[in-house]
C-alpha positions, 0 to 999 in steps of 0.5 A: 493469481489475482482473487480481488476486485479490478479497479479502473478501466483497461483498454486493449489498444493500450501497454500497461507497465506492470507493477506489483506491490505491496501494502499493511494493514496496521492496527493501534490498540484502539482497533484503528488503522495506520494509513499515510498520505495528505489532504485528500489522498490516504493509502495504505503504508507500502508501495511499489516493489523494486526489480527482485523483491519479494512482497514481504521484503517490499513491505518492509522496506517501505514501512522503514521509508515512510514510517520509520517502522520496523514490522512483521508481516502477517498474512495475506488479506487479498489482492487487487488489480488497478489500472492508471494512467500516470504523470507522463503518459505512462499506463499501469496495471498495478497488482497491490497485495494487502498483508496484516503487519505489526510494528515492533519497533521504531527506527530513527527519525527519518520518516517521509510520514507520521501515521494517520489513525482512523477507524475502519470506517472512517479509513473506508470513507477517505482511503483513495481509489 
């Protein structure tokens, strides 16, 4: 059950590839939080889940990928359900879920990010949409 907000629209003569995912919620000891991406487009770390994935171990797999981070998954904040048009056509209803993690440890250095830092505030005004 999706018990968030709907961003995007939906139109009926139109299939949508659906999608869940999942996404951390991550704070530094300054109360910041831990978003990826560049120039205009920040997200939450996580991504979308592959064929028989859990959520959790969605998350995990790619904090590891993208951060080099080893996590713990907290509990769930809320859901959401997006609607895209992708590269090629492609429609999607994404159904991201946003979980409170935290990092315990750092893998090698094969992280496709580094951490952007910002404050709550500050991650509101620039976390792409």
């Amino acid at each position: 059950k999706i018990d968030g907000p709907t961003f995007g629209d939906r139109f009926t003569d139109v299939e949508y590839v659906r999608r869940p995912g999942a996404y951390a919620l991550i704070t530094n000891s300054l109360g910041e939080l831990a978003l990826v991406g560049e120039l205009s487009r920040f997200f939450f770390p996580g991504g979308g889940s592959e064929s028989g994935e859990s959520l959790e171990q969605t998350l995990i797999r790619e904090l590891k990928e993208e951060l080099a981070w080893e996590v713990i998954v907290g509990d769930v904040l809320g859901t959401a359900i997006q609607y895209i048009v992708a590269d090629g056509g492609i429609h999607y209803e994404l159904r991201p879920t946003y979980f409170l993690a935290t990092q315990i440890g750092s893998l090698d250095d094969t992280a496709q990010n580094s951490p952007i830092w910002r404050s709550p505030y500050s991650a509101s005004q620039i976390l792409h949409r």
